[in-house]
C-alpha positions in Angstrom: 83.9 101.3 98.1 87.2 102.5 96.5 86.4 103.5 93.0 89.7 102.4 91.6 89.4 99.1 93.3 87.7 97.0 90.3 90.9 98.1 87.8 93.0 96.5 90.4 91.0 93.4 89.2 91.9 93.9 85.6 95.5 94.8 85.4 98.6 94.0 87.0 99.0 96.6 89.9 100.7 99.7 89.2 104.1 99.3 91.0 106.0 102.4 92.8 109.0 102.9 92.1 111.7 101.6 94.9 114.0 104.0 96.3 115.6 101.6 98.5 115.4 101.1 102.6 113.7 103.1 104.4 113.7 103.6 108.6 110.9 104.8 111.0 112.4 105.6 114.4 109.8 105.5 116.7 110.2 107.2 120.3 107.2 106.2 122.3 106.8 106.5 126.4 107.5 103.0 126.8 109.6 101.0 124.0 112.4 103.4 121.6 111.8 100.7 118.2 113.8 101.0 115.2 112.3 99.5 112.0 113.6 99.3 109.2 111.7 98.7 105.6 112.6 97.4 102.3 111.1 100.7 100.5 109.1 103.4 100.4 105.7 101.4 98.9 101.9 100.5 99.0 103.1 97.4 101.1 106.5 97.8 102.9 107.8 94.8 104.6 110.0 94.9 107.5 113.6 94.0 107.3 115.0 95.1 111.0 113.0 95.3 114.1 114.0 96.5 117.4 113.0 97.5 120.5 114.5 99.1 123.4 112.4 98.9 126.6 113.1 102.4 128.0 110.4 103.1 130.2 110.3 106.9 129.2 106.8 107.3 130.1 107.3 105.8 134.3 107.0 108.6 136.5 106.2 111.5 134.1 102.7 111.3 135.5 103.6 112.1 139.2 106.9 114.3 138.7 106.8 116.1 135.3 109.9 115.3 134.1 111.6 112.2 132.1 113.5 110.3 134.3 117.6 110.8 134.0 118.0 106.7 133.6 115.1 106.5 130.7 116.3 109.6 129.5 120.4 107.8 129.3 119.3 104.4 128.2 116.6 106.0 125.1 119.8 108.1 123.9 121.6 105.0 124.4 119.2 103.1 121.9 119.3 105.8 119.8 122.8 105.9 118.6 122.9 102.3 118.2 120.0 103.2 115.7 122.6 104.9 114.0 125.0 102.2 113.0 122.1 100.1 112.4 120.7 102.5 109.7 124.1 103.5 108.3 124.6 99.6 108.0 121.6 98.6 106.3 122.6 101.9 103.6 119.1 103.4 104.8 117.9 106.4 102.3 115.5 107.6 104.3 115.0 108.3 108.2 111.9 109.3 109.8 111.9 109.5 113.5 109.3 110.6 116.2 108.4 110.9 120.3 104.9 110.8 121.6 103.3 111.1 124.7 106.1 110.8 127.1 108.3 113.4 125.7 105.6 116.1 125.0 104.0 115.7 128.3 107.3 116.0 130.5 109.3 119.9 131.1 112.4 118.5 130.2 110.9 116.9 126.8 112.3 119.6 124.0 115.7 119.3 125.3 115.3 115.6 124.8 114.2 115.5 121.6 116.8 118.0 120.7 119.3 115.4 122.2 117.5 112.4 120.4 118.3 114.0 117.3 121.9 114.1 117.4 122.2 110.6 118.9 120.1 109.5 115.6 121.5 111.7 113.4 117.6 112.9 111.8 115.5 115.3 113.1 112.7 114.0 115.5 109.3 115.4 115.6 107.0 115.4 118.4 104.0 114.6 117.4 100.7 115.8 119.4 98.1 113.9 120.3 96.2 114.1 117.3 98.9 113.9 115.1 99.6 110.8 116.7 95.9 109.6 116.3 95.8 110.2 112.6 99.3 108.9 112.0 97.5 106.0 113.7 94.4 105.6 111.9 96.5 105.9 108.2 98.6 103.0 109.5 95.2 101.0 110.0 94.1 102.2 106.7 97.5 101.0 105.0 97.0 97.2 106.7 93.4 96.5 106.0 91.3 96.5 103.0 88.1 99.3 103.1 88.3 99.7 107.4 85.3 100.5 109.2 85.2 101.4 112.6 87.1 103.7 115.3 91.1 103.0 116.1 92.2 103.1 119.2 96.1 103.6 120.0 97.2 102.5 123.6 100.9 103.6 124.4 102.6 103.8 127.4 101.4 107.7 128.1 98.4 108.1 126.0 95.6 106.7 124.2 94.4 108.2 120.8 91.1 107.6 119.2 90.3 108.5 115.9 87.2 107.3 113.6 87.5 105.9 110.2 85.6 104.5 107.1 87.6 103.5 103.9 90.1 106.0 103.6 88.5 108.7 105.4 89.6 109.8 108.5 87.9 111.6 111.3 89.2 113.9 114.2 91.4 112.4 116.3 91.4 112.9 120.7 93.9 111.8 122.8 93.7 110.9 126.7 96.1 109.8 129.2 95.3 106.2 129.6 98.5 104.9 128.0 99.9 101.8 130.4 102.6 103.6 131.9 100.6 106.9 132.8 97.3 105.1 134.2 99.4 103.0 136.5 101.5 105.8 137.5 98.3 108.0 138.3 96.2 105.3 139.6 99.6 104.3 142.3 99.4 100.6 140.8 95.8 100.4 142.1 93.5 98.5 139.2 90.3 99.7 141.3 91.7 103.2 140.9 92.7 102.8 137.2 89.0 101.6 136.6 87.5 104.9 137.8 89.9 107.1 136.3 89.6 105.1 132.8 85.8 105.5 133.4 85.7 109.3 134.2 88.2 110.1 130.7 86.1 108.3 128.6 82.9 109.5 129.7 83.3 112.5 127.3 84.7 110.6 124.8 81.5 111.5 122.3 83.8 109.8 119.4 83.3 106.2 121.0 79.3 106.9 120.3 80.4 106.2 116.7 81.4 102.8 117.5 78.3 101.0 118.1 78.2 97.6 116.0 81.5 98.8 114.3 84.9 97.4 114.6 87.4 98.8 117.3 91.2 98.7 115.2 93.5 98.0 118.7 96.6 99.3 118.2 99.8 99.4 120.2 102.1 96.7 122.4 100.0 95.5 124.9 96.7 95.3 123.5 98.9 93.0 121.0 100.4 91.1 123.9 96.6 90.9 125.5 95.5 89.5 122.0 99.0 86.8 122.0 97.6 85.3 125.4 94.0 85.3 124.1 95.3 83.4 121.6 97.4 80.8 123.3 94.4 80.2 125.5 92.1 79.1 122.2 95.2 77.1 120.9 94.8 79.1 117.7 96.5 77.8 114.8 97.7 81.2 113.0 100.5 83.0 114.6 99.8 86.0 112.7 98.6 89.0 115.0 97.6 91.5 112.2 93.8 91.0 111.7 93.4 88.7 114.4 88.9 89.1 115.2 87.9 88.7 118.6 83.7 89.2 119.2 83.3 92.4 121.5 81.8 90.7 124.6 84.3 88.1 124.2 87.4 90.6 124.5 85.5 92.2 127.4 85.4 88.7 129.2 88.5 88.1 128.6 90.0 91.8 129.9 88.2 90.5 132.6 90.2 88.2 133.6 93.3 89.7 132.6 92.2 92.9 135.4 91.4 90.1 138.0 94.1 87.6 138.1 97.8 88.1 138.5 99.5 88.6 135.6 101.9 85.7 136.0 99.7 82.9 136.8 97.6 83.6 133.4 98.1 80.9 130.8 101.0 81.5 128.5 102.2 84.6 129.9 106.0 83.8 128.8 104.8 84.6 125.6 104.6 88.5 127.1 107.8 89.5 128.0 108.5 90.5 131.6 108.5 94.0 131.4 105.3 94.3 129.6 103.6 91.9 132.1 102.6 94.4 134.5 101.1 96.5 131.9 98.8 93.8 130.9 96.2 94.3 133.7 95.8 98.7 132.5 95.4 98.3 129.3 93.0 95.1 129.4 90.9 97.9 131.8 91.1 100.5 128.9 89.7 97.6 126.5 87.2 96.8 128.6 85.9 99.8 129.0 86.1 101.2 125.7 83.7 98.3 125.0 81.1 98.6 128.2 80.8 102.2 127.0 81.1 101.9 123.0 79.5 98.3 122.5 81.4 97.3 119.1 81.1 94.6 117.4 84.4 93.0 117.1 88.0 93.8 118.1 90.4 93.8 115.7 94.1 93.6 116.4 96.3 95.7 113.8 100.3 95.3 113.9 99.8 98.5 111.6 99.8 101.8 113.2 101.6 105.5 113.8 104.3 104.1 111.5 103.3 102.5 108.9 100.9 105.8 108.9 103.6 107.7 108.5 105.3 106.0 105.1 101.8 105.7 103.7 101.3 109.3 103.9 104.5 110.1 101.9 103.1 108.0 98.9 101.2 109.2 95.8 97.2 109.3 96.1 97.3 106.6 93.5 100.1 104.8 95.4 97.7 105.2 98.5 94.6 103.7 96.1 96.2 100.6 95.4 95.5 96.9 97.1 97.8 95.9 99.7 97.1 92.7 99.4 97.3 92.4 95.6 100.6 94.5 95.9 102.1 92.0 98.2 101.2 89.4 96.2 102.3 90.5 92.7 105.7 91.5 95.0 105.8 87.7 95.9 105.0 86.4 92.4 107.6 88.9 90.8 110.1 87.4 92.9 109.7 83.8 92.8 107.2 82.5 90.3 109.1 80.2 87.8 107.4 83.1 84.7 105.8 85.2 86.8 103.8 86.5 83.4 101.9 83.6 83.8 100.4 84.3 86.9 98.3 87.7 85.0 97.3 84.8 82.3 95.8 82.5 85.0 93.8 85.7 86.5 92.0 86.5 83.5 92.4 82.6 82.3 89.9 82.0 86.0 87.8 85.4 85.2 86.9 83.5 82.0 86.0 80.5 83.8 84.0 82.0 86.2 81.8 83.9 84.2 80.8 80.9 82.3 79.4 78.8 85.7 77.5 82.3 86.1 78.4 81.9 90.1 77.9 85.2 92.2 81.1 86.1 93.4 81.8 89.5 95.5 84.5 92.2 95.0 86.1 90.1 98.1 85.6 87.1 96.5 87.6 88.0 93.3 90.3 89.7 95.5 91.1 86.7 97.1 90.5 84.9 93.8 93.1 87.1 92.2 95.6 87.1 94.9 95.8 83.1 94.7 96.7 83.5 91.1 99.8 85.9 92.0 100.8 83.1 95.0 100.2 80.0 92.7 103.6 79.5 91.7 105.9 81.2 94.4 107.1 78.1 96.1 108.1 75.7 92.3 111.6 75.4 94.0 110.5 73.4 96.7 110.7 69.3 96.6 107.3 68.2 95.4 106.7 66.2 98.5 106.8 69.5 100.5 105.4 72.3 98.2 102.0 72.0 99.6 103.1 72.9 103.3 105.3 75.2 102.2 102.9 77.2 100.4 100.4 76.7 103.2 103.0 77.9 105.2 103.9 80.9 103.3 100.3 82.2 102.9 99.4 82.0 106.6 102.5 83.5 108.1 103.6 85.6 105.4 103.7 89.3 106.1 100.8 90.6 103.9 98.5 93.0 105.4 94.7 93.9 103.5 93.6 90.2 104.3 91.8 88.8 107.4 92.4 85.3 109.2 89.4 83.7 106.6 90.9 84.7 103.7 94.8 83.7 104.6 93.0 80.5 105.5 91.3 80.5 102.1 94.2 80.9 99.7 96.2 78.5 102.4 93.9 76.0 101.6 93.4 77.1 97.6 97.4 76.1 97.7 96.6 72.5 99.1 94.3 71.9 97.3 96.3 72.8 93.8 99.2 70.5 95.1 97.7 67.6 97.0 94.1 67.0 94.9 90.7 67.7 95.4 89.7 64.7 97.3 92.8 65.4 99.6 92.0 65.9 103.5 93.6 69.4 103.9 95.0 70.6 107.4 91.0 70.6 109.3 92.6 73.1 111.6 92.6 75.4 108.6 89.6 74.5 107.4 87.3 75.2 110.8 88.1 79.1 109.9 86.5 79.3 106.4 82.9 79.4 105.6 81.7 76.2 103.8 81.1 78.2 100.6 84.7 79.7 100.5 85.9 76.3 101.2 84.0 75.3 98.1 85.3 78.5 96.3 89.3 77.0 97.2 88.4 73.8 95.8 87.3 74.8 92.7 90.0 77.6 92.1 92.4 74.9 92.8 90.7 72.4 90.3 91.0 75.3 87.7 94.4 75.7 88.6 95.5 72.0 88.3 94.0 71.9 84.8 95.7 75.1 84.2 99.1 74.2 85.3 99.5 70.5 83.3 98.3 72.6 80.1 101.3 75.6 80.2 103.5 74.3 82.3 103.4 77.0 84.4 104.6 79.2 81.3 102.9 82.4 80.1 101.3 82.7 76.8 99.6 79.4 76.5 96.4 79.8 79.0 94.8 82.8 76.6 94.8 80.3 73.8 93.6 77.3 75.6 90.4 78.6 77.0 88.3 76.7 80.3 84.1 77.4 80.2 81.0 75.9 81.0 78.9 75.3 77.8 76.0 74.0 77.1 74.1 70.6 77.2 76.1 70.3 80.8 79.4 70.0 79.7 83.1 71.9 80.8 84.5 72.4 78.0 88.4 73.0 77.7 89.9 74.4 73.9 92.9 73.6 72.5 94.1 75.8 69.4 95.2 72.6 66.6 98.6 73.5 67.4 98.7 72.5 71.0 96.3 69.4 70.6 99.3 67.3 71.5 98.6 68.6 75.0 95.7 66.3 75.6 96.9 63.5 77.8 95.2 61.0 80.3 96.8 63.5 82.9 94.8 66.3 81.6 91.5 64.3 80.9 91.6 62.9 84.7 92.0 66.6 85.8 89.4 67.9 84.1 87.0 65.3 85.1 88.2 66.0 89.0 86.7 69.5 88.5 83.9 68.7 86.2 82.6 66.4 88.9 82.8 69.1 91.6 80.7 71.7 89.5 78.3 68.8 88.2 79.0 68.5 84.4 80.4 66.4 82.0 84.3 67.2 80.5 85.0 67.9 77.2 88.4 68.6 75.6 88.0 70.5 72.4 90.4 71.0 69.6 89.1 72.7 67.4 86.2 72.3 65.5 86.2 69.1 67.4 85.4 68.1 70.7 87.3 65.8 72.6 84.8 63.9 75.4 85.7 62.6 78.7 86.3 59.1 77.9 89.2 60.0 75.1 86.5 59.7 72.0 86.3 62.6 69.9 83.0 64.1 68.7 81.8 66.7 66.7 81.5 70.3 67.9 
């Protein structure tokens, strides 16, 4: 467990400083993608994505040597790049090339003439430089990682083993999509063996028993895009998407046995990734056969967002994506976005009194509601539920599984539409039924929090919420703010009161302030 994760819970998160857009120019044997990012910080978010599908990888295998047409239509790319970055008043370029370019003869002069179409030197990474590049960028997108990464390109695939920030030593083989299919002459029986024989002395993939297996890379995300069309899942998000390990294997399965365009949904995949569908669901498949995981987890993180987390600050590093993003979200658009670090120790209060175990997760989440509470005030009332829902569940925050988007999705509802309210059962079949208890008590809190500030900051730390004794929920108001009591706020209070079982109380005061508007004697 991070040691510095508990201040994290305690204070607004420290904030990097911004030194503008950033760009990662990423060379890889099958795509040439140019991303770039609104800073150098704990939780960059992208502002340009693109892809060129160069193919650099094809044919490397069998004749040494990058192909003149890849070679043209990558430099091509590249110098669009360029403009692109000059454009977007980038301060910062880092560009790469993997597999395909170190593998081939010709490769050096290549990455000498990628250079000077994208004006920025280009390294070529080795293979387990790529790995750990890889295994940083899972560490960057999820919150305390456990298990083994595994990168599939188009000319190699890296493994590397990791555990909370740690990472392990990296291997690389040449199972990416384009090499297997190349070596194997587009025969899926003669991909299997050859996938078989380079893992067999894969000793990493021992360390992967009952773990989780971080897939990385283009297809294994277009594999997990069809999986999900084919369970008409509700999130679109593909960054943390869980499937169980025998699962996945089934469905790879499939994926090796049937053509690629009669499976369901394939125009979601585009065309030119289709026929690598079928190599790298025979990777996945037997990464699990051999490794036995637990789960497979789909990261849209990897080699560069690896590469900007490394260039941060240890303490940068040791900071919660999640809460980062949040507090980025909050900052922007909360109506007093002080009030948001009110309502976090406003709910620690609270929660402490009902004496309820919560987890480090639990608060996390907890906390990260408070910082998305307010972000959407500008919308029409009518609307600000599904528009928060919608925010939280496709929003671009990484440190946060499918549950807990669900959770603070449905937290939102809840806080705009009422307790009783029958929130989005599509969202609610992913949470447990004590984290959907956990969003409708948050949200309660919050309702009775919002109708006594206003959304303002300064008023919750005088106007404390607890569970007292003889049963009651108790909520104080200073003599100056008694005013505040209403038939709005009573009927609030009672709507959580009645959740958690106890009797509501509004005290101002010395005196206390009962349930049904009569005032008694503290």
């Amino acid at each position: 467990m991070n040691l510095l994760m508990p201040k994290l819970f305690t204070a607004t998160p420290m904030r990097p400083e911004v030194k503008g857009p950033v760009a990662v120019v990423d060379i890889g044997s099958n795509s040439v993608r140019l991303v770039g990012y609104d800073g150098l910080t704990r939780a960059p978010t992208p502002i340009f994505n693109e892809k060129a599908l160069c193919a650099l990888g094809h044919g490397v295998a069998k004749t040494g040597e990058l192909a003149e047409a890849s070679v043209a239509k990558a430099l091509a790319a590249l110098r669009r790049y360029r403009a692109l970055i000059k454009i977007m008043n980038v301060q910062q370029v880092y560009a790469f090339a993997t597999a395909a370019a170190r593998d081939a003869s010709n490769g050096p002069a290549f990455v000498a003439e990628a250079s000077a179409a994208i004006g920025a030197p280009v390294s070529l990474l080795s293979g387990r430089r790529e790995a750990e590049l890889s295994a940083l960028g899972v560490i960057a997108g999820f919150h305390e990682p456990d298990g083994v990464v595994a990168d599939l390109g188009g000319g190699s695939l890296e493994l590397i083993d990791i555990k909370g920030a740690k990472v392990g030593k990296g291997i690389t083989l040449p199972l990416g999509g384009l090499s297997l299919m190349d070596a194997s002459n587009q025969s899926l029986r003669n991909a299997m063996r050859i996938a078989q024989e380079s893992l067999e002395d894969a000793k990493l993939l021992a360390k992967l028993r009952g773990r989780t297996l971080y897939a990385v890379g283009g297809t294994w995300r277009a594999l997990a895009k069809l999986h999900m069309r084919q369970r008409n899942y509700l999130l679109s998000i593909m960054h943390g998407y869980n499937i169980p390990a025998r699962e996945a294997s089934d469905f790879a399965g499939l994926v090796e046995r049937v053509n690629a365009e009669a499976l369901i949904s394939v125009e979601a995949v585009t065309p030119a990734r289709r026929p690598l569908l079928a190599y790298g669901a025979i990777v996945l498949d037997e990464i699990i056969r051999k490794a036995q995981p637990k789960q497979v987890t789909i990261s849209a993180t990897g080699v560069r967002e690896g590469l900007l987390y490394e260039q941060l600050s240890s303490a940068e590093q040791r900071l919660d994506p999640l809460i980062f993003g949040a507090q980025v979200f909050n900052d922007a658009y909360s109506r007093s976005p002080r009030h948001a670090e009110d309502l976090r120790q406003w709910t620690d209060r609270f929660m402490d009194s009902l004496r309820l175990e919560e987890s480090l997760e639990d608060k996390r989440l907890r906390h990260a509601a408070c910082l998305l509470a307010d972000v959407n005030w500008r919308a029409h009332p009518d609307y600000r539920s599904e528009q928060s829902l919608n925010i939280v569940v496709n929003g671009a925050f990484t440190g946060i599984d499918h549950p807990g988007r669900c959770f603070l999705a449905l937290t939102m509802s809840y806080r705009y539409l009422g307790l009783d309210a029958d929130v989005n059962p599509q969202i609610r079949v992913h949470v447990s039924p004590r984290l959907l208890d956990r969003a409708r008590l948050l949200a309660g809190a919050m309702r009775v929090g919002y109708v006594v500030s206003a959304g303002m900051a300064d008023v919750l730390p005088r106007a404390p919420l607890a569970a007292a004794a003889k049963g009651r929920l108790v909520l104080t108001l200073p003599p100056d703010l008694a005013d505040l009591g209403s038939e709005r706020l009573s009927n609030r209070l009672k709507q959580l009161a009645k959740l958690i079982g106890r009797e509501p109380a509004i005290q101002i005061g010395l005196a206390v302030k009962a349930g049904n508007g009569a005032v008694e004697t503290a």
